[in-house]
LUMPAMI-491939 format. One record per residue: residue number from 1; residue in one letter; x, y, z of N, C-alpha, C, O in turn. Coordinates in pm, whole numbers. Layout:
% LUMPAMI-491939
+-----+------+--------+--------+--------+--------+--------+--------+--------+--------+--------+--------+--------+--------+
!  nr ! rest !     nu !     nv !     nw !    cau !    cav !    caw !     cu !     cv !     cw !     ou !     ov !     ow !
+-----+------+--------+--------+--------+--------+--------+--------+--------+--------+--------+--------+--------+--------+
! NUM !    a !      X !      Y !      Z !      X !      Y !      Z !      X !      Y !      Z !      X !      Y !      Z !
...
+-----+------+--------+--------+--------+--------+--------+--------+--------+--------+--------+--------+--------+--------+
This chain:
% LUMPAMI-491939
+-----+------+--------+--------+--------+--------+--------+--------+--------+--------+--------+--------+--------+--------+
!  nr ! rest !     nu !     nv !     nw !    cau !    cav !    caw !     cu !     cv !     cw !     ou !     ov !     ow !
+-----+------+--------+--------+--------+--------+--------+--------+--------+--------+--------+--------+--------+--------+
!   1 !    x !   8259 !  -9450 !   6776 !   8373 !  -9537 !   6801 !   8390 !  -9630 !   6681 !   8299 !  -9681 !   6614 !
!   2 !    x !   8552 !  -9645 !   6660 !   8542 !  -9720 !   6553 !   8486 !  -9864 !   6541 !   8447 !  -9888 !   6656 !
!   3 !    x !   8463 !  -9964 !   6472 !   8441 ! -10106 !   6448 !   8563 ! -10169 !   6520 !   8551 ! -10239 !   6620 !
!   4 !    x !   8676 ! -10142 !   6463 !   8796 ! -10239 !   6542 !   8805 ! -10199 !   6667 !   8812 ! -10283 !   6756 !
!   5 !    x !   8806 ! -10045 !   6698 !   8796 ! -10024 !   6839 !   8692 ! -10079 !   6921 !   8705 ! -10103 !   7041 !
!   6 !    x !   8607 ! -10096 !   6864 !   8476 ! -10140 !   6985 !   8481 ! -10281 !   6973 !   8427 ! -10352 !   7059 !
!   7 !    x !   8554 ! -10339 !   6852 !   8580 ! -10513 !   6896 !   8660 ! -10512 !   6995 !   8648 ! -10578 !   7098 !
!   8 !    x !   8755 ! -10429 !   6965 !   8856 ! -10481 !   7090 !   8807 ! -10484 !   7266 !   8801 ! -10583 !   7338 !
!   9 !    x !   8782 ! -10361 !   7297 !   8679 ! -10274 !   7361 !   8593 ! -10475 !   7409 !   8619 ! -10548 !   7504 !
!  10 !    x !   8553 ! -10483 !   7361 !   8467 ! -10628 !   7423 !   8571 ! -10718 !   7404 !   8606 ! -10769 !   7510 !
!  11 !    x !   8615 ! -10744 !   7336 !   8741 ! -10843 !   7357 !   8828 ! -10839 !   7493 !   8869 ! -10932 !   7562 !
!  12 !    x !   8843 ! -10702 !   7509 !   8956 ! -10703 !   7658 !   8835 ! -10730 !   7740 !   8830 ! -10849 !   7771 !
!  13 !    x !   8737 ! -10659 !   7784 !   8584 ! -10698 !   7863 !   8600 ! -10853 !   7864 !   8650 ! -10925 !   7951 !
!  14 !    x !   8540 ! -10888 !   7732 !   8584 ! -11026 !   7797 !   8671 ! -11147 !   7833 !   8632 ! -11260 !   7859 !
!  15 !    x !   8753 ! -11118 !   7830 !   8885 ! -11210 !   7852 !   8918 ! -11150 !   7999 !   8927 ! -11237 !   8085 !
!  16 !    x !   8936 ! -11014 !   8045 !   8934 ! -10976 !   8192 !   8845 ! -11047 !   8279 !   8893 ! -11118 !   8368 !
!  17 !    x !   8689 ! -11033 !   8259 !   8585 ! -11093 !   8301 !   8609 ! -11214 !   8329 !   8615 ! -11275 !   8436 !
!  18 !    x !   8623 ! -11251 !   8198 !   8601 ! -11421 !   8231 !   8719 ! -11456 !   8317 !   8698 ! -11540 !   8405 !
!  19 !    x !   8862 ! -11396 !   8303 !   8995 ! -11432 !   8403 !   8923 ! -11385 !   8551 !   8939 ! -11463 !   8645 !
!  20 !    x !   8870 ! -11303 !   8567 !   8814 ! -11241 !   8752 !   8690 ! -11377 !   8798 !   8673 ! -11420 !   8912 !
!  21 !    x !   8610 ! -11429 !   8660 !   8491 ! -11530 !   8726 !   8582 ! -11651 !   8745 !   8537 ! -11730 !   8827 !
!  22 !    x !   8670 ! -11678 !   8704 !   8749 ! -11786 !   8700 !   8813 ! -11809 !   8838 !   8823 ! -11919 !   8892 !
!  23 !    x !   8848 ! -11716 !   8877 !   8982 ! -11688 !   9007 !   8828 ! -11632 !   9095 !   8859 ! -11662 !   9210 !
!  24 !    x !   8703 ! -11577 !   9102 !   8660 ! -11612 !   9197 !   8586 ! -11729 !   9227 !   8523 ! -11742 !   9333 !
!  25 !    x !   8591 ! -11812 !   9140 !   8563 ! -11938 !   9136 !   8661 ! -11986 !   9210 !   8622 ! -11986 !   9327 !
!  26 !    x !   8776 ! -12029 !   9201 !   8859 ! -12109 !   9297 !   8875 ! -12016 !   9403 !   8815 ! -12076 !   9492 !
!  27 !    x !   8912 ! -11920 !   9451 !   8881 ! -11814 !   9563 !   8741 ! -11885 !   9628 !   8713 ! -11914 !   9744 !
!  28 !    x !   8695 ! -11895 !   9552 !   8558 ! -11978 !   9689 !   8573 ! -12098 !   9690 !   8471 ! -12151 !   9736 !
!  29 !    x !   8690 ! -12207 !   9647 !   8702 ! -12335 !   9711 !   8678 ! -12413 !   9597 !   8727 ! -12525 !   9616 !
!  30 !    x !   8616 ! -12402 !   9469 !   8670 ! -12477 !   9377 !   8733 ! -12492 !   9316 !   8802 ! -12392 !   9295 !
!  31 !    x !   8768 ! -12614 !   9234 !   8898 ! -12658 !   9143 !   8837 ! -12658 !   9036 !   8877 ! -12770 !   9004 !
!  32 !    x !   8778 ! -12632 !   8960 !   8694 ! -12648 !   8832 !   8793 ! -12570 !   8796 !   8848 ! -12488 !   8870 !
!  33 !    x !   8834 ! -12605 !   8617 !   8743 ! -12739 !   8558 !   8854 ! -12853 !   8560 !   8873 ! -12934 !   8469 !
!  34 !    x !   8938 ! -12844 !   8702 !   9036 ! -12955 !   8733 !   8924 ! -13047 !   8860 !   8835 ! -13001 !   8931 !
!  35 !    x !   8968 ! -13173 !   8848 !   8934 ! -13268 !   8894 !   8942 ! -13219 !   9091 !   8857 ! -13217 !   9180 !
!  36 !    x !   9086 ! -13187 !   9087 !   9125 ! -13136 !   9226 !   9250 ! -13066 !   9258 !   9322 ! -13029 !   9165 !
!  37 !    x !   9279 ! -13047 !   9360 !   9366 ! -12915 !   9412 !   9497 ! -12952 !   9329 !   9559 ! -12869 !   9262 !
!  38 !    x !   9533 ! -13089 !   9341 !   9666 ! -13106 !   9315 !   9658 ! -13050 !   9128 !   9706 ! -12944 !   9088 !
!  39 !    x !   9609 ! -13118 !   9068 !   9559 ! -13067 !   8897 !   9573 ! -12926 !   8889 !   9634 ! -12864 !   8801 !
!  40 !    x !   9492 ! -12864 !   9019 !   9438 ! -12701 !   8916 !   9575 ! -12633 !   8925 !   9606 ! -12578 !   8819 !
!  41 !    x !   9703 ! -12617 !   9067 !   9793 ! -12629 !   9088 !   9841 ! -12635 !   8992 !   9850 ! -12528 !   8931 !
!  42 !    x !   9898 ! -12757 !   8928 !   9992 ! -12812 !   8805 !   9974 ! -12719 !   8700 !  10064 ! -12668 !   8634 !
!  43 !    x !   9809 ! -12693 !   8685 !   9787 ! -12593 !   8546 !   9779 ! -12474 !   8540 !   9767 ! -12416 !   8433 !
!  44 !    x !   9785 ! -12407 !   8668 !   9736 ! -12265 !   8706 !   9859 ! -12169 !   8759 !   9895 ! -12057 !   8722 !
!  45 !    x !   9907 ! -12252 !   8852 !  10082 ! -12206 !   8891 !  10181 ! -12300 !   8898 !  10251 ! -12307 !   8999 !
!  46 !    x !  10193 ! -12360 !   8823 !  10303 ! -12451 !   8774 !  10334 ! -12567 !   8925 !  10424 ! -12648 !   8905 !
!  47 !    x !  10281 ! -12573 !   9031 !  10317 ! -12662 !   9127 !  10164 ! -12726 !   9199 !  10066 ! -12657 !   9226 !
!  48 !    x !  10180 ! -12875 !   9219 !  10057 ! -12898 !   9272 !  10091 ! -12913 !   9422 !  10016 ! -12970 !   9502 !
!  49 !    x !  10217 ! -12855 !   9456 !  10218 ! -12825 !   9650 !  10159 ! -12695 !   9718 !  10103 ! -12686 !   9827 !
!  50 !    x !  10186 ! -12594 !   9621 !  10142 ! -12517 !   9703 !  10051 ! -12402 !   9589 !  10106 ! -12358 !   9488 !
!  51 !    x !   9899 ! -12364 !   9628 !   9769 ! -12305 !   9572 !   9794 ! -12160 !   9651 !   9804 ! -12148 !   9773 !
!  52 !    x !   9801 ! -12077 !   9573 !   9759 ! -11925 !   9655 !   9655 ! -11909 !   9750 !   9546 ! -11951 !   9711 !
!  53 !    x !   9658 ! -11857 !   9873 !   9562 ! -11848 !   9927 !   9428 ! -11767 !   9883 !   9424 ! -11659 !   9824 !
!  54 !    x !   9306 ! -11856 !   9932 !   9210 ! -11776 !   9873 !   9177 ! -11622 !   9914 !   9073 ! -11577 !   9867 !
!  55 !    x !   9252 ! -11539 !   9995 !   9233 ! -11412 !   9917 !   9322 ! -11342 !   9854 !   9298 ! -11229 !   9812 !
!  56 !    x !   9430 ! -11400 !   9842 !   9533 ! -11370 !   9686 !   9469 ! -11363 !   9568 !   9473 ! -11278 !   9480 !
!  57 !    x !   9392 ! -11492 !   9581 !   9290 ! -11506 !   9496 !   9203 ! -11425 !   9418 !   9188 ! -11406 !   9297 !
!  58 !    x !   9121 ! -11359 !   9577 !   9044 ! -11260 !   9558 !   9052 ! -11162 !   9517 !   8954 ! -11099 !   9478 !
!  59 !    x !   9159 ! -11123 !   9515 !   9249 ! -10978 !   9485 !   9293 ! -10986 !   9337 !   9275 ! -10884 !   9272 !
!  60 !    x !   9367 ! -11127 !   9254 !   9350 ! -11116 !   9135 !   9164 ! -11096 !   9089 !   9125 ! -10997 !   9027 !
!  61 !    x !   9085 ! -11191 !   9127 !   8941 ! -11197 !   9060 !   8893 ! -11005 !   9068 !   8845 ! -10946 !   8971 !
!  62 !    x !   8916 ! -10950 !   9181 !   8873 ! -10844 !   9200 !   8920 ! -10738 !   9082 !   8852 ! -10667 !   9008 !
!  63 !    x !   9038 ! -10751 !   9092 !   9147 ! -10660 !   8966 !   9055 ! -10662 !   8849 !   8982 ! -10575 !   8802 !
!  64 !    x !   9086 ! -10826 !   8803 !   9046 ! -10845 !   8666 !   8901 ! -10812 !   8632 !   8854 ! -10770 !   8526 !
!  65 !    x !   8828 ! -10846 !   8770 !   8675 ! -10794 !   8658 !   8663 ! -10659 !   8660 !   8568 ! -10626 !   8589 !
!  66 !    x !   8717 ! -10568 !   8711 !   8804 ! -10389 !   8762 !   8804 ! -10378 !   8620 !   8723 ! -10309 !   8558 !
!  67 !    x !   8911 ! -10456 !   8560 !   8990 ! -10386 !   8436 !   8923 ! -10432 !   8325 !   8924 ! -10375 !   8216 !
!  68 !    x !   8849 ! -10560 !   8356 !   8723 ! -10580 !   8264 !   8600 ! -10455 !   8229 !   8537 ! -10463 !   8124 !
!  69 !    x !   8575 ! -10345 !   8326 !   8493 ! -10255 !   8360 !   8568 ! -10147 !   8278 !   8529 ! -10083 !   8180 !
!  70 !    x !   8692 ! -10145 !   8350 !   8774 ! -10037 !   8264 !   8784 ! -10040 !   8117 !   8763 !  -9939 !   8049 !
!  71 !    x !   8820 ! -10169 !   8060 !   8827 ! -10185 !   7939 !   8717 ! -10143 !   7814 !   8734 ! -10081 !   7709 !
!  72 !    x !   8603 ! -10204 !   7873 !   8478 ! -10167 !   7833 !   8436 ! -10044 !   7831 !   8355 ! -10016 !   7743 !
!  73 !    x !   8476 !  -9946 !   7918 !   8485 !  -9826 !   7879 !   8402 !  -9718 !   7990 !   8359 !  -9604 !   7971 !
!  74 !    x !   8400 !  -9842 !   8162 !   8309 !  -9786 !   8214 !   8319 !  -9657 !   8301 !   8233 !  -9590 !   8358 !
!  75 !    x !   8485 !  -9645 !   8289 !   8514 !  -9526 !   8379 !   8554 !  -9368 !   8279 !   8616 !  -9265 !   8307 !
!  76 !    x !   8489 !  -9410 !   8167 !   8520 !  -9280 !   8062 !   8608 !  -9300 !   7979 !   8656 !  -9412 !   7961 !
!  77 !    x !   8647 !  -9183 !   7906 !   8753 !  -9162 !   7809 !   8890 !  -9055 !   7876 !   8963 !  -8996 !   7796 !
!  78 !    x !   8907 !  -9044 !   7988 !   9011 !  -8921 !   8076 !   9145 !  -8997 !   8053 !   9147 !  -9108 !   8002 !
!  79 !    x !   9227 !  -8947 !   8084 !   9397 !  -8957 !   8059 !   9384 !  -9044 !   8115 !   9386 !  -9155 !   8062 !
!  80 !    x !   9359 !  -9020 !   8289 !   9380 !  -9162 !   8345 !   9349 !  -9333 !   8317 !   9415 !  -9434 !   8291 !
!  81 !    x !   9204 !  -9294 !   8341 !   9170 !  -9413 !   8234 !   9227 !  -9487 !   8104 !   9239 !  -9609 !   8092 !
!  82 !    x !   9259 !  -9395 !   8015 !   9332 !  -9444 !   7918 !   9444 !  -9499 !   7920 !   9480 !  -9599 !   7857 !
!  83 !    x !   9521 !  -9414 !   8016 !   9646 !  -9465 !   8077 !   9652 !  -9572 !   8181 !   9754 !  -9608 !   8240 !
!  84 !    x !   9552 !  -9611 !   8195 !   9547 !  -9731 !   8287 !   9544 !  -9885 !   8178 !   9599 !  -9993 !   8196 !
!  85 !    x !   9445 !  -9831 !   8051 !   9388 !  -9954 !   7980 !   9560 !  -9966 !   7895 !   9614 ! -10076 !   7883 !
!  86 !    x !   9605 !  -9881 !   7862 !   9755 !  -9900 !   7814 !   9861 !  -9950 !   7876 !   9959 ! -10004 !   7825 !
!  87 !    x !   9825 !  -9923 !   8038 !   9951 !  -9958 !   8101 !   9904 ! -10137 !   8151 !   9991 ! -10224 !   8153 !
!  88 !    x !   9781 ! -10165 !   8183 !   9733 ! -10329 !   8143 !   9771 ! -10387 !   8001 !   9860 ! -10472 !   8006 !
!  89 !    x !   9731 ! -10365 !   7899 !   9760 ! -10413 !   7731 !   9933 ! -10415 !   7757 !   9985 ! -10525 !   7738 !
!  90 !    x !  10016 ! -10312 !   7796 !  10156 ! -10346 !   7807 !  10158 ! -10468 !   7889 !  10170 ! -10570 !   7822 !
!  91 !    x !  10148 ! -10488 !   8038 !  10149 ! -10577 !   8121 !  10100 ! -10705 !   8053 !  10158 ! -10811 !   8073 !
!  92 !    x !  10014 ! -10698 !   7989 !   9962 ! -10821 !   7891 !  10033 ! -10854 !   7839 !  10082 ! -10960 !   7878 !
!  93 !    x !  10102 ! -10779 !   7697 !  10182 ! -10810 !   7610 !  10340 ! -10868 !   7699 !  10413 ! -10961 !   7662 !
!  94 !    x !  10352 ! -10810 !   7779 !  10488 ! -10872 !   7815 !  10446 ! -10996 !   7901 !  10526 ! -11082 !   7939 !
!  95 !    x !  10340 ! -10995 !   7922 !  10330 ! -11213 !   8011 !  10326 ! -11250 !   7883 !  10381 ! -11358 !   7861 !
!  96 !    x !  10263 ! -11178 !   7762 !  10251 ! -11285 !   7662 !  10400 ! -11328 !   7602 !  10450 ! -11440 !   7616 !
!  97 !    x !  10458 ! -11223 !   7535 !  10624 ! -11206 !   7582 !  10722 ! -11328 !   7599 !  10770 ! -11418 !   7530 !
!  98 !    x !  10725 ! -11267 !   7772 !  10780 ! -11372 !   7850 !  10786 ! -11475 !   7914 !  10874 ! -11541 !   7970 !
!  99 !    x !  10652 ! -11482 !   7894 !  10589 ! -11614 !   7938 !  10556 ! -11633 !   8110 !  10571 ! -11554 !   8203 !
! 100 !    x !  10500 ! -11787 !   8105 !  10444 ! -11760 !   8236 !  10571 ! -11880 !   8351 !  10543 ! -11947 !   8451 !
! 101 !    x !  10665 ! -11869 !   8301 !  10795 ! -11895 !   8435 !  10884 ! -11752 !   8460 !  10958 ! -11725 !   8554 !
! 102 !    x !  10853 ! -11680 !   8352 !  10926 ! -11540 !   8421 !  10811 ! -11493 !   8496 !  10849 ! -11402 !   8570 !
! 103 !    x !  10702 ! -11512 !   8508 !  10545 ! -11426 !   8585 !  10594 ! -11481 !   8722 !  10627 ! -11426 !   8827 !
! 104 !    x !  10584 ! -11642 !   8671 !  10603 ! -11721 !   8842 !  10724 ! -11695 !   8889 !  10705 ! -11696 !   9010 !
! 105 !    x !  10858 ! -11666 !   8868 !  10958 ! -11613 !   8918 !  10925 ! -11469 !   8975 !  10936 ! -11446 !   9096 !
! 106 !    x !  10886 ! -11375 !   8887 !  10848 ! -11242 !   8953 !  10776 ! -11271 !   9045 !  10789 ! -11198 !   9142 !
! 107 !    x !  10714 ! -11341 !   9052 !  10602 ! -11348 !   9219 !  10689 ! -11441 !   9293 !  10658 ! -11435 !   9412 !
! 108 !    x !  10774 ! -11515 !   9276 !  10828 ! -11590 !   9391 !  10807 ! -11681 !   9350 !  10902 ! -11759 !   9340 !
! 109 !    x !  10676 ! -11724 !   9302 !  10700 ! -11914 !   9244 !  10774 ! -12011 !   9211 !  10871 ! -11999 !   9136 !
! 110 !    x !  10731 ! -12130 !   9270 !  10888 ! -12227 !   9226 !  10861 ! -12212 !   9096 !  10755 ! -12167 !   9053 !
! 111 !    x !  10971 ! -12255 !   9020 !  10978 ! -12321 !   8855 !  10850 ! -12398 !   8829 !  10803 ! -12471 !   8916 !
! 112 !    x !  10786 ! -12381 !   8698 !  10717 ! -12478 !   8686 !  10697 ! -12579 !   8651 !  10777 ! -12587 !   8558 !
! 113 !    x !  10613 ! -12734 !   8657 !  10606 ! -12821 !   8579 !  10589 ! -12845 !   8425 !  10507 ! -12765 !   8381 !
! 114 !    x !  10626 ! -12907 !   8354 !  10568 ! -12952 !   8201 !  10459 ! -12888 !   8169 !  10444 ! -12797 !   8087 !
! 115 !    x !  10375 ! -12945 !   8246 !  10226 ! -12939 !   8252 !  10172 ! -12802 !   8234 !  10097 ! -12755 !   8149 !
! 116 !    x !  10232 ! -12751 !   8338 !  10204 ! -12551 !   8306 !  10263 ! -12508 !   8176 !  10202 ! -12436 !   8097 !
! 117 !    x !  10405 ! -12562 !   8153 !  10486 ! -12482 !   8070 !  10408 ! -12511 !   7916 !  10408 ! -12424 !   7830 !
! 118 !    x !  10350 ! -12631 !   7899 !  10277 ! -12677 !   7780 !  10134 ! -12628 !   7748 !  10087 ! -12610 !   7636 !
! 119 !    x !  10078 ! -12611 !   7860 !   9915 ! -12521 !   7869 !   9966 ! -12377 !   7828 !   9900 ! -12318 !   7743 !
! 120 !    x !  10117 ! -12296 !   7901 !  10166 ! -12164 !   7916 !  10153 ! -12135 !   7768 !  10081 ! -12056 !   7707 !
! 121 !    x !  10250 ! -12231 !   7724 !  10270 ! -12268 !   7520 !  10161 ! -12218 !   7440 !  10144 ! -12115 !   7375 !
! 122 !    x !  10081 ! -12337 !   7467 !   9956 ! -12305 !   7359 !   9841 ! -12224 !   7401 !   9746 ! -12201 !   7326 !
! 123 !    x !   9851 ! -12172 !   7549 !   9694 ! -12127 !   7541 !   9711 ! -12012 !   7630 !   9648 ! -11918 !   7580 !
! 124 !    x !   9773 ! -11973 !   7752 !   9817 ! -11852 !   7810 !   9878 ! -11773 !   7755 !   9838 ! -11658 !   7771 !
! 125 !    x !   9974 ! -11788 !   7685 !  10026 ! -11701 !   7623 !   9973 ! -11662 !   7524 !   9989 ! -11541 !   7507 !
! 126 !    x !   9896 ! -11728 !   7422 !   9817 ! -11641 !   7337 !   9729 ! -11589 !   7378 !   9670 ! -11503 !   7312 !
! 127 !    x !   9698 ! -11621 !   7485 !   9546 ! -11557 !   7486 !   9590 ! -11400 !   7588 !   9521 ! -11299 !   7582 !
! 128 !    x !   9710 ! -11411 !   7670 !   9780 ! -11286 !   7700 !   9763 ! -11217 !   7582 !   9691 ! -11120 !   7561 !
! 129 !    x !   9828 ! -11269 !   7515 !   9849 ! -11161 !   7348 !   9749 ! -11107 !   7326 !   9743 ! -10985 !   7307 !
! 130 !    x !   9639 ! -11192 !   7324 !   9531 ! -11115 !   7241 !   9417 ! -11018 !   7331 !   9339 ! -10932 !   7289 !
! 131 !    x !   9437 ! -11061 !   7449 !   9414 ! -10974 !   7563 !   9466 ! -10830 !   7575 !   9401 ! -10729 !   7601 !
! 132 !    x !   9607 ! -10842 !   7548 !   9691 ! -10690 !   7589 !   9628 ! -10642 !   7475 !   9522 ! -10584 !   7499 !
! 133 !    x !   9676 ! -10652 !   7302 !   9662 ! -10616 !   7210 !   9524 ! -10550 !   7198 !   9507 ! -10447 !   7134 !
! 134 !    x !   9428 ! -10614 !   7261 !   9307 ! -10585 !   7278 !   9300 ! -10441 !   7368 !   9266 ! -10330 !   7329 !
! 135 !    x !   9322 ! -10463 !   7440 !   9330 ! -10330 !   7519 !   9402 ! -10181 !   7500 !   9374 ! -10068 !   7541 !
! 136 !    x !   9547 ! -10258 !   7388 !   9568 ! -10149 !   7362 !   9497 ! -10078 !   7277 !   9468 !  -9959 !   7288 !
! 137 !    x !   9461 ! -10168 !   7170 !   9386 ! -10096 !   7073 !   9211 ! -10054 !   7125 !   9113 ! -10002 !   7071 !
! 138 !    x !   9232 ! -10089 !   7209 !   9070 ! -10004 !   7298 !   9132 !  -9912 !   7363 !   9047 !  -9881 !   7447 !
! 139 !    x !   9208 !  -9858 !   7379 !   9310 !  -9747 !   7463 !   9278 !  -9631 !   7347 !   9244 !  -9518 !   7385 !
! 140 !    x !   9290 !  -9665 !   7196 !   9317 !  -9515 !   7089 !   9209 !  -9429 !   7186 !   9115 !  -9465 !   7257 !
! 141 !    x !   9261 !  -9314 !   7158 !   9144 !  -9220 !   7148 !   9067 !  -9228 !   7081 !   9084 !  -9335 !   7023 !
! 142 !    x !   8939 !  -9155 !   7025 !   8857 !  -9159 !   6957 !   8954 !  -9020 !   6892 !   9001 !  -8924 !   6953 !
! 143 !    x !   8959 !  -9057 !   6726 !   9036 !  -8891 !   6652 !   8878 !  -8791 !   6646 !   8756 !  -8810 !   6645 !
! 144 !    x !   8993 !  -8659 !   6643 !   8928 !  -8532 !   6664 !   8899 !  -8534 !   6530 !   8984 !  -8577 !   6452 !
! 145 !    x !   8764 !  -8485 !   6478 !   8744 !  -8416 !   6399 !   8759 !  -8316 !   6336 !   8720 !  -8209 !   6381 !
! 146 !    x !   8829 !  -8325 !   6196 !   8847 !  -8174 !   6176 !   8769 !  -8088 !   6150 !   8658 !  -8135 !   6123 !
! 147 !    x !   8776 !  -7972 !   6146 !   8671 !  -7836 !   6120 !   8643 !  -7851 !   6001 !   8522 !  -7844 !   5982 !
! 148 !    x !   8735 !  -7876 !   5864 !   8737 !  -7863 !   5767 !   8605 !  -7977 !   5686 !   8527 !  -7963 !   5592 !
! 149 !    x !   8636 !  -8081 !   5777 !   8524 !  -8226 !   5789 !   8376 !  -8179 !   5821 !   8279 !  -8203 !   5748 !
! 150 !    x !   8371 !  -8110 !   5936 !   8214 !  -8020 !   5981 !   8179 !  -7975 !   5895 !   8061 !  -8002 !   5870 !
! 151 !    x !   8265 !  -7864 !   5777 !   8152 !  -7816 !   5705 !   8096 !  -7867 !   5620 !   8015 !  -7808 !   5549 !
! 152 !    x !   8128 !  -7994 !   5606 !   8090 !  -8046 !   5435 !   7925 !  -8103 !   5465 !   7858 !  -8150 !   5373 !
+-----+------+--------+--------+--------+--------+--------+--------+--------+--------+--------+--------+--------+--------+
């Protein structure tokens, strides 16, 4: 496997990972590393009235450490697989994209506050970016060797 491929390859691993320990962290009732409900709210889905229920929750944490597994390379190299880590890196690239008030609109969310839209700015959205990008480029195949390459 190549060098850039296998950075990436841990790069998507961990940014999935760490997004699934995160969300099962509040999925079991904490607000870390917000003070409290109303905070994590403001920074997480743009409103401090209303928090996803914790097994919405669960279901993102579950996904992400899934595609953390996938990424890393634990379900093989098969079409599917591959086509799964490509069709996540797209999904990435377009939250990174569009940001995260078109995400919260696609799910129903009210509009969000400042507060989200300024965290969305500097730190979700890049780190979407470098997440998808990551995955896609852990998606290449590994190239075939040519015959002509064997004999030398």
């Amino acid at each position: 496997m190549s060098g850039l491929r296998s950075a990436a390859r841990v790069i998507g691993w961990a940014g999935l990972t760490a997004a699934g320990a995160l969300h099962a962290i509040w999925a079991s009732g904490s607000t870390w590393p917000e003070r409290n409900a109303k905070r994590l709210g403001e920074a997480v889905v743009g409103s401090s009235k209303e928090l996803p229920d914790a097994q919405s929750t669960w279901v993102v944490a579950g996904t992400a450490l899934a595609g953390g597994a996938v990424a890393a390379g634990a379900l093989g190299e098969g079409r599917a697989v591959v086509g799964l880590r490509r069709l996540a890196g797209t999904a990435m690239l377009a939250r990174a994209a569009f940001g995260g008030e078109a995400a919260l609109q696609l799910l129903g969310r009210p509009a969000p506050g400042a507060r989200f839209q300024d965290l969305d700015r500097r730190y979700y959205r890049p780190l979407f970016g470098v997440i998808g990008a990551a995955l896609l480029i852990g998606a290449k195949k590994k190239p075939k060797q040519r015959a002509d390459s064997l004999d030398s």
